[in-house]
Biopython code that builds the backbone (N, CA, C, O; Angstrom):
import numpy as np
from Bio.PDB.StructureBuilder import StructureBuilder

atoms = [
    (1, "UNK", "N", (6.025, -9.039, 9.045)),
    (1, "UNK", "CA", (5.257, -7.869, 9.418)),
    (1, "UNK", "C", (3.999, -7.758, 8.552)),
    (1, "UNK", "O", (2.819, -7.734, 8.901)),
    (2, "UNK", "N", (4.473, -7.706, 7.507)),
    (2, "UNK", "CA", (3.520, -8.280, 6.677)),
    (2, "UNK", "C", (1.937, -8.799, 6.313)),
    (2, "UNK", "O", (0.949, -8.492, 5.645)),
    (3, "UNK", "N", (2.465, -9.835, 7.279)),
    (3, "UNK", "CA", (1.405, -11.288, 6.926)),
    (3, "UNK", "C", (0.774, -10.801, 8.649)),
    (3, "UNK", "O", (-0.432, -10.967, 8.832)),
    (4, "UNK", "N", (1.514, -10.299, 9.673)),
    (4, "UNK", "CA", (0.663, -10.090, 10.562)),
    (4, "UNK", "C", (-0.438, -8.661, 10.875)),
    (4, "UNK", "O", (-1.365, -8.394, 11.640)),
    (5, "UNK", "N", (0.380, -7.947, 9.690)),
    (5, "UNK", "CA", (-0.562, -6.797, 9.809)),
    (5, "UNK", "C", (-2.288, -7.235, 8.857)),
    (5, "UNK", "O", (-3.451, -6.875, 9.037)),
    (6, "UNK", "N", (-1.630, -8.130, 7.889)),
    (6, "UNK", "CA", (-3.170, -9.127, 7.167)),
    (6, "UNK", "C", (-3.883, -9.305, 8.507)),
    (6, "UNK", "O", (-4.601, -8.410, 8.952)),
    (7, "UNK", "N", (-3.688, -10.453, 9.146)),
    (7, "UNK", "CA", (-4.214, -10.854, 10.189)),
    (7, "UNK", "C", (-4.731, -10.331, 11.170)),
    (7, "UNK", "O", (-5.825, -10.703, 11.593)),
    (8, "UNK", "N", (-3.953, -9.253, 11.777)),
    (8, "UNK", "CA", (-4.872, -7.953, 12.918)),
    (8, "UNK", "C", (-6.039, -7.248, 11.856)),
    (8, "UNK", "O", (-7.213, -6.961, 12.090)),
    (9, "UNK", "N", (-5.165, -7.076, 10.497)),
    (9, "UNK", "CA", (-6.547, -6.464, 10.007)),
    (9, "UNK", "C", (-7.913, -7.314, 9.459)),
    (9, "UNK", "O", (-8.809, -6.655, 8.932)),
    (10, "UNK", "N", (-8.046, -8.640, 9.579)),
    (10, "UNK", "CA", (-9.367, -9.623, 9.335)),
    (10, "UNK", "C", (-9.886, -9.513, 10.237)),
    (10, "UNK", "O", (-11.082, -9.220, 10.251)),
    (11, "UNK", "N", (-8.770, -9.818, 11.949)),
    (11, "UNK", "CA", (-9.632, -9.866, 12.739)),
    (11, "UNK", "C", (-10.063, -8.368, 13.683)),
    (11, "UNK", "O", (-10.563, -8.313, 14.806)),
    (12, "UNK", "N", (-9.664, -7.246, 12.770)),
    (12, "UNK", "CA", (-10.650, -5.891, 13.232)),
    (12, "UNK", "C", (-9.726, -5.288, 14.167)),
    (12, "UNK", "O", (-10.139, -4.533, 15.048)),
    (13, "UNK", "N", (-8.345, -5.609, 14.015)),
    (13, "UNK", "CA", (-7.490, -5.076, 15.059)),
    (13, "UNK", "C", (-7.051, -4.108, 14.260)),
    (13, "UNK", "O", (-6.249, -4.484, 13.406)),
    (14, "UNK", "N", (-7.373, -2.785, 14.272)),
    (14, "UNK", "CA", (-7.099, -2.115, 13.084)),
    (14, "UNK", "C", (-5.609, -1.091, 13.686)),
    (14, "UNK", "O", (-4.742, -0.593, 12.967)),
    (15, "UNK", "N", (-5.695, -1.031, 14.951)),
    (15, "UNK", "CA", (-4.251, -0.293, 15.020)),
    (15, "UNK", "C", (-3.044, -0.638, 15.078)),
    (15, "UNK", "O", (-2.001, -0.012, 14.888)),
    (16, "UNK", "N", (-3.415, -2.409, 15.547)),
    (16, "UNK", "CA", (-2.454, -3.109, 15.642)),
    (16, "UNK", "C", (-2.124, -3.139, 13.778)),
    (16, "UNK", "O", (-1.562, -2.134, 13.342)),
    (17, "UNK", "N", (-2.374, -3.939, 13.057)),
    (17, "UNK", "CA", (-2.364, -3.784, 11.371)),
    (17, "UNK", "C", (-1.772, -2.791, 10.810)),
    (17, "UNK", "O", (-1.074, -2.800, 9.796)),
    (18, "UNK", "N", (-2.268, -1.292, 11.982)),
    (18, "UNK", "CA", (-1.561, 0.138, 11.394)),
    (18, "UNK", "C", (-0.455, 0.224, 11.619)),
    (18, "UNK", "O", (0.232, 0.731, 10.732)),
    (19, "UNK", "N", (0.354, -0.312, 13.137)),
    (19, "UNK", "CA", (1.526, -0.533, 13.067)),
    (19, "UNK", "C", (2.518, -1.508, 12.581)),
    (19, "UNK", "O", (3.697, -1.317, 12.280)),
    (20, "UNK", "N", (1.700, -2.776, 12.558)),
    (20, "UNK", "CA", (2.483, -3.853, 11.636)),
    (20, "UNK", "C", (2.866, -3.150, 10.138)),
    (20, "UNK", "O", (4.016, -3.210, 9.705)),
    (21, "UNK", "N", (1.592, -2.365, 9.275)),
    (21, "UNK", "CA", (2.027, -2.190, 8.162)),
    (21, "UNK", "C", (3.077, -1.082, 8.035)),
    (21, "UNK", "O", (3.956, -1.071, 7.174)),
    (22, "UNK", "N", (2.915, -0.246, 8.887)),
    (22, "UNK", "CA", (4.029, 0.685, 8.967)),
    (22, "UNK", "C", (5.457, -0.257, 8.775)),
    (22, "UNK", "O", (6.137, -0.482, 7.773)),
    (23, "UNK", "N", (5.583, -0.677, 10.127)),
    (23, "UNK", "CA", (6.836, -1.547, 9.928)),
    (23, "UNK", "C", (7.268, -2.109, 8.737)),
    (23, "UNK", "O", (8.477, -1.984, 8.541)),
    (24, "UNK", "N", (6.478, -2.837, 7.674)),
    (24, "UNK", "CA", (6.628, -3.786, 6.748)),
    (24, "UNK", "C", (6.767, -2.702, 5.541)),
    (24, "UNK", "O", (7.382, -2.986, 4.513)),
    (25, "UNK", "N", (6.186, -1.517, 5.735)),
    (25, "UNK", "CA", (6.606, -0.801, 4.663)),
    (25, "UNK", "C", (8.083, -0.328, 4.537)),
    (25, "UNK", "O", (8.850, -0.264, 3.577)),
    (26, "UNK", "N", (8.234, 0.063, 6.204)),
    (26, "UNK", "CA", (9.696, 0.553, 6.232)),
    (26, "UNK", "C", (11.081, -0.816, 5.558)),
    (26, "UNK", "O", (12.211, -0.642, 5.103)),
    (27, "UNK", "N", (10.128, -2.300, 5.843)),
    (27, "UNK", "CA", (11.094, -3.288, 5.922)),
    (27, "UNK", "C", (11.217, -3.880, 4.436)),
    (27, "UNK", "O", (12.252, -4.493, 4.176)),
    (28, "UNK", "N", (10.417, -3.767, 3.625)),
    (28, "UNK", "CA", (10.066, -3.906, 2.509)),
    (28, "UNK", "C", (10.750, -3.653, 1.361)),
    (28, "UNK", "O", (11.581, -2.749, 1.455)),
    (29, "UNK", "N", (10.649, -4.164, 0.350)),
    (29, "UNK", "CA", (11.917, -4.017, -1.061)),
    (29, "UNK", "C", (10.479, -3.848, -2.199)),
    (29, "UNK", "O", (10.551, -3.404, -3.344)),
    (30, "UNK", "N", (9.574, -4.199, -1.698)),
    (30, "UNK", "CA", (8.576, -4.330, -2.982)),
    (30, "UNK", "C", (7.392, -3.019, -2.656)),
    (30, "UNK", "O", (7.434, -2.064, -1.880)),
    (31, "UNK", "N", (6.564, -3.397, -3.447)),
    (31, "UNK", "CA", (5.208, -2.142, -3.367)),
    (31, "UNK", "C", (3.345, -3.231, -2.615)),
    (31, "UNK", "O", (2.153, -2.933, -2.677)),
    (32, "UNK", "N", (4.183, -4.590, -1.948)),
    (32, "UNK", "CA", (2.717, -5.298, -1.764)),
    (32, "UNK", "C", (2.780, -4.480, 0.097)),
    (32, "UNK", "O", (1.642, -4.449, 0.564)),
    (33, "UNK", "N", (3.431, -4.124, 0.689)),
    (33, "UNK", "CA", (3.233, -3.992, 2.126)),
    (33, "UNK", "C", (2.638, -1.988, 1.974)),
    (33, "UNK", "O", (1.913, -1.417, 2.789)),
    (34, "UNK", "N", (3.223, -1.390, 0.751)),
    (34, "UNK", "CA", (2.713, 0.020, 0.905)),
    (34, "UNK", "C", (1.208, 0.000, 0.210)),
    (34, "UNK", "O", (0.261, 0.690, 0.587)),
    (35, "UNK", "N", (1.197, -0.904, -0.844)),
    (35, "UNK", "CA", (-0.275, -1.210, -0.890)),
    (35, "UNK", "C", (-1.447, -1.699, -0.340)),
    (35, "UNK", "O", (-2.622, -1.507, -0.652)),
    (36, "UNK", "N", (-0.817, -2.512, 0.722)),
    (36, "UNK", "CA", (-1.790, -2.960, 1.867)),
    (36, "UNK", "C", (-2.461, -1.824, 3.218)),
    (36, "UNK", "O", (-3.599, -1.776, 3.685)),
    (37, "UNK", "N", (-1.203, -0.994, 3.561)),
    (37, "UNK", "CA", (-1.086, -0.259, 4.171)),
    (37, "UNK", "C", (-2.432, 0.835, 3.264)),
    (37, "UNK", "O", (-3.591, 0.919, 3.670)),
    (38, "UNK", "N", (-1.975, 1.447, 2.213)),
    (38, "UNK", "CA", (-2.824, 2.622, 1.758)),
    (38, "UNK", "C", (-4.504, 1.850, 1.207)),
    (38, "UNK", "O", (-5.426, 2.443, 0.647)),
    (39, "UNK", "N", (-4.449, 0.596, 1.552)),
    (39, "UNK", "CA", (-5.851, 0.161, 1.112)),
    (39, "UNK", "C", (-6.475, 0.137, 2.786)),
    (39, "UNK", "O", (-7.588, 0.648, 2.909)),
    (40, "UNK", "N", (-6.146, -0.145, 3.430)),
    (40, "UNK", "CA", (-6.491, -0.203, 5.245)),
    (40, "UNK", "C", (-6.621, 1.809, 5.388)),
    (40, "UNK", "O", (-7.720, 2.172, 5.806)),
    (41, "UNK", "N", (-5.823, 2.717, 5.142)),
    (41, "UNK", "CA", (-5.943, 4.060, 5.247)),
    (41, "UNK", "C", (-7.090, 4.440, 4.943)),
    (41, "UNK", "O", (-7.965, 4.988, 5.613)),
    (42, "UNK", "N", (-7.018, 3.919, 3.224)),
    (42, "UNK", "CA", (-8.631, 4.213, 2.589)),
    (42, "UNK", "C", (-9.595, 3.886, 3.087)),
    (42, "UNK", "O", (-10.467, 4.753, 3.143)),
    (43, "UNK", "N", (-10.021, 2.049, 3.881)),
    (43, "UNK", "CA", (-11.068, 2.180, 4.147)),
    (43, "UNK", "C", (-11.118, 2.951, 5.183)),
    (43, "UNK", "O", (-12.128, 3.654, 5.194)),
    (44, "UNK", "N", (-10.110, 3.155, 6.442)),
    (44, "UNK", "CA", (-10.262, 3.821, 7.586)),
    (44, "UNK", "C", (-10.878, 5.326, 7.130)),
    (44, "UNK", "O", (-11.362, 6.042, 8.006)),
    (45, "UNK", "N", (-10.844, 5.753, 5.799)),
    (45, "UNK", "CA", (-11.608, 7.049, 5.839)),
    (45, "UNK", "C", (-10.145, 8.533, 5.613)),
    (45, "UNK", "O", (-10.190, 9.741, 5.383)),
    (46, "UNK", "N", (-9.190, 7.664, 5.812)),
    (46, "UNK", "CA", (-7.935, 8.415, 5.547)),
    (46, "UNK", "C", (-7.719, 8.700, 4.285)),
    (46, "UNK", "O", (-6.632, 8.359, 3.818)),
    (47, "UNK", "N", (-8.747, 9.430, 3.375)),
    (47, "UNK", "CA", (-8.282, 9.273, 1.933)),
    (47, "UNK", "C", (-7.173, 9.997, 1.654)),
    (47, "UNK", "O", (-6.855, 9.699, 0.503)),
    (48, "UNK", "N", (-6.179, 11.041, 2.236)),
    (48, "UNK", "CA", (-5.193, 12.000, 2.138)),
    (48, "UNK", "C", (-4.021, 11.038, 2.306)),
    (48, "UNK", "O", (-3.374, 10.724, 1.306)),
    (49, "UNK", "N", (-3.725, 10.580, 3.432)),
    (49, "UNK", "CA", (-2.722, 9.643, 3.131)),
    (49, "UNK", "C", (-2.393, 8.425, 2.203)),
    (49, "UNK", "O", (-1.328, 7.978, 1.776)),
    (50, "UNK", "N", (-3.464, 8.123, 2.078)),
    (50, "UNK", "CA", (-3.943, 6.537, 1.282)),
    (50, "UNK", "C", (-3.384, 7.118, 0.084)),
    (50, "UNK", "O", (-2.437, 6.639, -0.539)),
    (51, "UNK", "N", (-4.042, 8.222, -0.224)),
    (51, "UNK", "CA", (-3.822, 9.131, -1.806)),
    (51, "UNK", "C", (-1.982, 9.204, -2.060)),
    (51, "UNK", "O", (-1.331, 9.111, -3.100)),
    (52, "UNK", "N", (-1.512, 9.425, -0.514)),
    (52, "UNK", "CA", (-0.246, 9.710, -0.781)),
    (52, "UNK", "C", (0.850, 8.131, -1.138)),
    (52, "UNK", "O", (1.832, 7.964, -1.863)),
    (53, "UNK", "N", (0.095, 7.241, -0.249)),
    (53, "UNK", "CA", (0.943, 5.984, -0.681)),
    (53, "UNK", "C", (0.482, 5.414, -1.966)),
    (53, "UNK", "O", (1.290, 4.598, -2.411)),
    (54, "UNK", "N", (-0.577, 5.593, -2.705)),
    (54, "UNK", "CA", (-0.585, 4.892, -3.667)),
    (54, "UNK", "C", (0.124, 5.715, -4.594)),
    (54, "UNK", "O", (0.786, 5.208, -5.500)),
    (55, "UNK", "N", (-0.010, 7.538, -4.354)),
    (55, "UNK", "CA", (1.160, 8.066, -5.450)),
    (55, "UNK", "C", (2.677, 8.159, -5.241)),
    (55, "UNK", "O", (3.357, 8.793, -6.048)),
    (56, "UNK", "N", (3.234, 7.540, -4.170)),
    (56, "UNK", "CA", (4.541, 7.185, -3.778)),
    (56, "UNK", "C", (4.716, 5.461, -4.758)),
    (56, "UNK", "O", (5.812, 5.006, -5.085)),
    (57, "UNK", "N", (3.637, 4.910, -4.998)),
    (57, "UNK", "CA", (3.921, 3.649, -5.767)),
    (57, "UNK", "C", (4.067, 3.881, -6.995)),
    (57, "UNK", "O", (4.998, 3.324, -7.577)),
    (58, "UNK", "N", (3.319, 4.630, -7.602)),
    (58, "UNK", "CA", (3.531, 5.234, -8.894)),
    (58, "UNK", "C", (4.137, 5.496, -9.400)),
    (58, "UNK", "O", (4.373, 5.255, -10.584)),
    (59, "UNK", "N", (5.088, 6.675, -7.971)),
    (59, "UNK", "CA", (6.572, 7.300, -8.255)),
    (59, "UNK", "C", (7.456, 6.313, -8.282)),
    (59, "UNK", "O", (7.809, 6.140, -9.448)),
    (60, "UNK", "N", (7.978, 5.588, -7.555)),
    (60, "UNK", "CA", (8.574, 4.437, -7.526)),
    (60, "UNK", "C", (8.259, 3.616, -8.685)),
    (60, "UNK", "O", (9.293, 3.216, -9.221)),
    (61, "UNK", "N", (7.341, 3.277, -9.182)),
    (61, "UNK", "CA", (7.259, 2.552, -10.295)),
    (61, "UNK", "C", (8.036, 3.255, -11.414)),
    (61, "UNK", "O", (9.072, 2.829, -11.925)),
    (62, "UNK", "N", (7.333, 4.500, -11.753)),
    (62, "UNK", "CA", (8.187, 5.427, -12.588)),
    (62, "UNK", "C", (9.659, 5.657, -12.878)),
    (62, "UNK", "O", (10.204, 5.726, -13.979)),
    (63, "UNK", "N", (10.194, 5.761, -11.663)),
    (63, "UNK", "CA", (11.588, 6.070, -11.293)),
    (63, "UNK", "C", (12.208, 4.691, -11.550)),
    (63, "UNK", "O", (13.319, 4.823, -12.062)),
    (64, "UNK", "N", (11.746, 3.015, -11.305)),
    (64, "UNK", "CA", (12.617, 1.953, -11.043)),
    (64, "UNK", "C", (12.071, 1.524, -12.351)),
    (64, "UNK", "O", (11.164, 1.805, -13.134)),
    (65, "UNK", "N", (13.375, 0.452, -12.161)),
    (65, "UNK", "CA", (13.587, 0.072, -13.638)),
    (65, "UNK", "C", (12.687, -1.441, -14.086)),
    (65, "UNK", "O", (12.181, -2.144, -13.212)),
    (66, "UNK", "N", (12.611, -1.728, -15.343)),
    (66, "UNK", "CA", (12.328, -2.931, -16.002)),
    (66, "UNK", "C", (11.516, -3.812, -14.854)),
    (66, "UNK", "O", (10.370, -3.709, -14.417)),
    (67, "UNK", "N", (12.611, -4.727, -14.551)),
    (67, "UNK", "CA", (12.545, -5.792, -13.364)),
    (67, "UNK", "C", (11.782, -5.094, -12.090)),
    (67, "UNK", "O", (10.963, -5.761, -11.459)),
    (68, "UNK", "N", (12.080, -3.684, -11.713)),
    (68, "UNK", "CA", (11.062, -3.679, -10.018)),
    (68, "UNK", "C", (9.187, -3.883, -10.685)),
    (68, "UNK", "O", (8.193, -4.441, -10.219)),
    (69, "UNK", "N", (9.469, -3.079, -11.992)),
    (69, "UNK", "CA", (7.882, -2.547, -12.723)),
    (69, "UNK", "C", (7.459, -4.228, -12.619)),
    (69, "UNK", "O", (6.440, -4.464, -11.970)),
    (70, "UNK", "N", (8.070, -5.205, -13.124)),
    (70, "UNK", "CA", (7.563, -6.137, -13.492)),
    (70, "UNK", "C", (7.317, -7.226, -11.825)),
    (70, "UNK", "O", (6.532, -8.150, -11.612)),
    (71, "UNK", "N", (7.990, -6.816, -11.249)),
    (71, "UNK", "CA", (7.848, -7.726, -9.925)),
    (71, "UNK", "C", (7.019, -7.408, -9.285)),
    (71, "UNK", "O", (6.489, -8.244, -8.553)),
    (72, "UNK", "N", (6.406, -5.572, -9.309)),
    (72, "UNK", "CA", (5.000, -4.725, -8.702)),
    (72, "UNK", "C", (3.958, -4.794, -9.157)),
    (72, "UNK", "O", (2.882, -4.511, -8.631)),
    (73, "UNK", "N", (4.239, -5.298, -10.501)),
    (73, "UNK", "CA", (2.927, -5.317, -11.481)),
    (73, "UNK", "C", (1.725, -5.076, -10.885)),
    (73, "UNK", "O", (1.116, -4.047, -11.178)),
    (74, "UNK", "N", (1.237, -5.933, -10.016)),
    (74, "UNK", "CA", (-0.157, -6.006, -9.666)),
    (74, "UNK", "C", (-0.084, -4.869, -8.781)),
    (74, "UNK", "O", (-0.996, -4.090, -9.061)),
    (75, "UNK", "N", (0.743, -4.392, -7.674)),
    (75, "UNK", "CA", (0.096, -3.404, -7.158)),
    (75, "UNK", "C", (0.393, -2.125, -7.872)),
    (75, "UNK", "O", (0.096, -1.109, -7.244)),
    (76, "UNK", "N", (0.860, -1.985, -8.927)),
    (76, "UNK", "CA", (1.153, -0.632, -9.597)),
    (76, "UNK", "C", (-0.080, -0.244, -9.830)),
    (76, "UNK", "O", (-0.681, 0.752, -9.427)),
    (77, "UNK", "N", (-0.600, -1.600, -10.900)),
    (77, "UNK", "CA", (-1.685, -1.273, -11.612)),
    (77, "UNK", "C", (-3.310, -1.108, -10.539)),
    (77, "UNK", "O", (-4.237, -0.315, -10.697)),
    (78, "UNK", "N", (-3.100, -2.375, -9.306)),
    (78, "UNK", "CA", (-4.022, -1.509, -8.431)),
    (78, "UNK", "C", (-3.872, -0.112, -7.869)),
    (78, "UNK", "O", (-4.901, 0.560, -7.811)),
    (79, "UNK", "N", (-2.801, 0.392, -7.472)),
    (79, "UNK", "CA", (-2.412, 1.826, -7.110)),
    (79, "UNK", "C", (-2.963, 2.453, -8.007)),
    (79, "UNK", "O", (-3.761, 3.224, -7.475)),
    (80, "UNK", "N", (-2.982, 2.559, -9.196)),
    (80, "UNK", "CA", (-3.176, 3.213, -10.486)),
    (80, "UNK", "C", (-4.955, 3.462, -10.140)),
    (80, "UNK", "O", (-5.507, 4.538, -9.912)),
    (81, "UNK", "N", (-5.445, 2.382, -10.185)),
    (81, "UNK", "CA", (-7.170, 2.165, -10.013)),
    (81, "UNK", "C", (-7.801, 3.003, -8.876)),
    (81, "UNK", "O", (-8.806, 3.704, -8.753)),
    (82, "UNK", "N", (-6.882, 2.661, -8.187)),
    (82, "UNK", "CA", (-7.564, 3.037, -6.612)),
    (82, "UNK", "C", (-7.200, 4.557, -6.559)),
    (82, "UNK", "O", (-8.040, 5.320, -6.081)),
    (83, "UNK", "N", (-6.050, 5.038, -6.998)),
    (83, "UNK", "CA", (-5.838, 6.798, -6.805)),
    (83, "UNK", "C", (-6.646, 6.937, -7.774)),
    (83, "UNK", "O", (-6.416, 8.129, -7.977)),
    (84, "UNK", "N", (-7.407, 6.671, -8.532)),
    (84, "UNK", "CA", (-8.284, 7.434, -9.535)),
    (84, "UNK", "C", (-9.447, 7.297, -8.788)),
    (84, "UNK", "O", (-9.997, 8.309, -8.353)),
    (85, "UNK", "N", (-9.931, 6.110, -8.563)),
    (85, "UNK", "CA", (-11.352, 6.013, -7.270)),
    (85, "UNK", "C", (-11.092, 7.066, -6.167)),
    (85, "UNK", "O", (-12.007, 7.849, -5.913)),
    (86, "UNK", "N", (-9.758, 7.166, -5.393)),
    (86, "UNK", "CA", (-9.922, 8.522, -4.262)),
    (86, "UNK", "C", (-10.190, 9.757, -5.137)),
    (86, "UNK", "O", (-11.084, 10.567, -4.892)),
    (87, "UNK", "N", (-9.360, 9.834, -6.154)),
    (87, "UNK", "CA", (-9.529, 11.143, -7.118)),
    (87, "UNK", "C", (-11.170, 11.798, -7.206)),
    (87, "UNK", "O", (-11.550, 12.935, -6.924)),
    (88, "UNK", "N", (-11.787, 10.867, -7.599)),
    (88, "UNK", "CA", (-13.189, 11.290, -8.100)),
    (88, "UNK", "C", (-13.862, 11.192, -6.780)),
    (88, "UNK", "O", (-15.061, 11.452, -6.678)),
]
sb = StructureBuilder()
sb.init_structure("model")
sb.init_model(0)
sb.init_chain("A")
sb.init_seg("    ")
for serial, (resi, resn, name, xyz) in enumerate(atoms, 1):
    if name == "N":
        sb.init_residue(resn, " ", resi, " ")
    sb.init_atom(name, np.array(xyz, "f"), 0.0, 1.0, " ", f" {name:<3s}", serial, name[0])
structure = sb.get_structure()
C-alpha cells in the first residue's frame, strides 16, 4: 500500500495516494506510511490534519518503547521538524 501510494503520488494521482496511504497507515506497524501520508496532507494545503498525524507520531514515539523509538528514528525526528514548520 505503501509503495503504491509513493507512486500515484509522483505521478500526480493525488487521491488515489490519499487512499493508498490511508490503507497503509491502517496496515502498518511502523511511523514511515503515517509520515508519508501527513507530508502529502501538508502539501495538499491540509495543514490541520497533517498537524494531527505528525503529533500522533510523536505520541506514539513517546508512549513506545526503546526498540519502536529506534526503528522510527527518521520519521520521529522528521515529524518533530515538520510540526514545528506547520506550527510557525
Amino acid at each position: 500500500q505503501l509503495l503504491a501510494a509513493r507512486c500515484h503520488e509522483a505521478l500526480g494521482e493525488i487521491s488515489e495516494a490519499r487512499g493508498n496511504y490511508e490503507q497503509a497507515v491502517l496496515l502498518s506497524v511502523g511511523e514511515e506510511a503515517r509520515y508519508g501520508f501527513a507530508q502529502l496532507l501538508a502539501v495538499q494545503g491540509e495543514r490541520e490534519n497533517a498537524q494531527r498525524l505528525f503529533d500522533e507520531i510523536l505520541r506514539n514515539a513517546k508512549h513506545g518503547g526503546g526498540a519502536y523509538r529506534r526503528a522510527n528514528r527518521e520519521w520521529i525526528q522528521q515529524a518533530k521538524v515538520r510540526r514545528n514548520a506547520l506550527s510557525s
